[in-house]
C-alpha positions as a Markdown table, in Angstrom:
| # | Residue | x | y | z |
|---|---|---|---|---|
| 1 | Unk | 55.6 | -28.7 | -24.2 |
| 2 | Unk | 55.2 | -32.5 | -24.2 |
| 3 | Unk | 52.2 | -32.4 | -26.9 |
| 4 | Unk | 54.4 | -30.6 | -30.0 |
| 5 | Unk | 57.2 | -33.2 | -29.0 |
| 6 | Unk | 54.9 | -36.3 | -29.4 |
| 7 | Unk | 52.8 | -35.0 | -32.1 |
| 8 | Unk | 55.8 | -34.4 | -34.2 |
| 9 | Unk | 57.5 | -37.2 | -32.8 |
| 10 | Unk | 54.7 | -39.2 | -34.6 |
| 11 | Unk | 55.0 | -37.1 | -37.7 |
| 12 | Unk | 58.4 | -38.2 | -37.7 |
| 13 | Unk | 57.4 | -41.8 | -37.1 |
| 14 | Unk | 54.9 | -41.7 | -40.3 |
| 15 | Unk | 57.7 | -39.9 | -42.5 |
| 16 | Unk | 60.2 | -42.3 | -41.5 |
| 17 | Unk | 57.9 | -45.3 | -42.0 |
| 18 | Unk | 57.3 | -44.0 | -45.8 |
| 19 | Unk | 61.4 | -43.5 | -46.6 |
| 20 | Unk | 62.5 | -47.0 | -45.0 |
| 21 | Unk | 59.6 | -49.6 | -46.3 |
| 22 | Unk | 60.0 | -48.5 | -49.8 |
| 23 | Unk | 60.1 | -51.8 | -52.1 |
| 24 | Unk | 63.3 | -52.4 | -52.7 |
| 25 | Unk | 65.5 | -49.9 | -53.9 |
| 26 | Unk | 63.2 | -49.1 | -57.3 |
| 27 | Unk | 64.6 | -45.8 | -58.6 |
| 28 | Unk | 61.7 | -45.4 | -61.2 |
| 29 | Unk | 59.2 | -45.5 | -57.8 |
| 30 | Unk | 57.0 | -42.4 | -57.5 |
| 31 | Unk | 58.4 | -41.6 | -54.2 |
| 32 | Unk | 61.9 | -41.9 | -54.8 |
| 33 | Unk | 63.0 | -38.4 | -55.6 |
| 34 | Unk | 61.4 | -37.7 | -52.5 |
| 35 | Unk | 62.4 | -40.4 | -50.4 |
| 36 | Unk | 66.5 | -39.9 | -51.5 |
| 37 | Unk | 65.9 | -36.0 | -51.0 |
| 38 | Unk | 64.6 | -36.3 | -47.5 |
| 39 | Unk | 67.3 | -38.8 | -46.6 |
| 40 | Unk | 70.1 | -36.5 | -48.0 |
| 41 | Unk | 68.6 | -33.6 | -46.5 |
| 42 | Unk | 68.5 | -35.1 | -43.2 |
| 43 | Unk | 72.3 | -35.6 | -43.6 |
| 44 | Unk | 73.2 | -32.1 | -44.5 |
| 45 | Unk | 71.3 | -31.3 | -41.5 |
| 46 | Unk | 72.9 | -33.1 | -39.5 |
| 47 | Unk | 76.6 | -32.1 | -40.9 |
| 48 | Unk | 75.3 | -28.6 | -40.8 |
| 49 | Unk | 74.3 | -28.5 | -37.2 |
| 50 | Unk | 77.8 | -30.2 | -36.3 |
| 51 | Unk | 79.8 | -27.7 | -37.4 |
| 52 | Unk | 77.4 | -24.9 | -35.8 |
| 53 | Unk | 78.1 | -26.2 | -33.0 |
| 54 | Unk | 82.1 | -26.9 | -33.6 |
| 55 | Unk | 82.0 | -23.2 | -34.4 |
| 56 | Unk | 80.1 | -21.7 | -31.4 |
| 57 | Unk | 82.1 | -24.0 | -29.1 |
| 58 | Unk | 86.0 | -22.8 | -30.2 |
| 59 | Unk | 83.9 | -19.0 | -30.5 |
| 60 | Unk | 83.0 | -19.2 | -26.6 |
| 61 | Unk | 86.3 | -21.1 | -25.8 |
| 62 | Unk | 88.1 | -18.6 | -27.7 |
| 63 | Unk | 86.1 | -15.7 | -25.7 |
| 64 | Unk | 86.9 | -16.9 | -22.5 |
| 65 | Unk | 90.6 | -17.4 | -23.1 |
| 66 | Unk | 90.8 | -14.0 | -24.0 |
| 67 | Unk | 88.6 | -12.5 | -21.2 |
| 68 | Unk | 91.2 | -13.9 | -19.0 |
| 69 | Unk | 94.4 | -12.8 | -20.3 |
């Protein structure tokens, strides 16, 4: 279990290293569509998980209130 955790831990690592070195903030950089796509990926992904969860939490709150009425 702790090997796919590091290993992509590590993958992360490299990724990350790539998006937040990049010289300055040159928009005509070969790696900047990718760079800005990752980055606002990452934050739809993390928006997207949050309200998964929101959801599923008021669903099972929701489910228990009424299994006890």
């Amino acid at each position: 279990m702790k090997k796919p955790l590091i290993a992509s831990g590590l993958l992360l690592l490299t990724a990350a290293n790539t998006a937040l070195a990049h010289p300055g903030h040159d928009h005509s950089d070969w790696s900047s569509p990718l760079v800005h796509t990752l980055f606002y990926g990452a934050i739809a992904a993390v928006i997207g998980t949050a309200f998964f969860v929101i959801r599923q939490s008021r669903h099972k709150r929701q489910t228990t209130q009424q299994k006890e009425d």
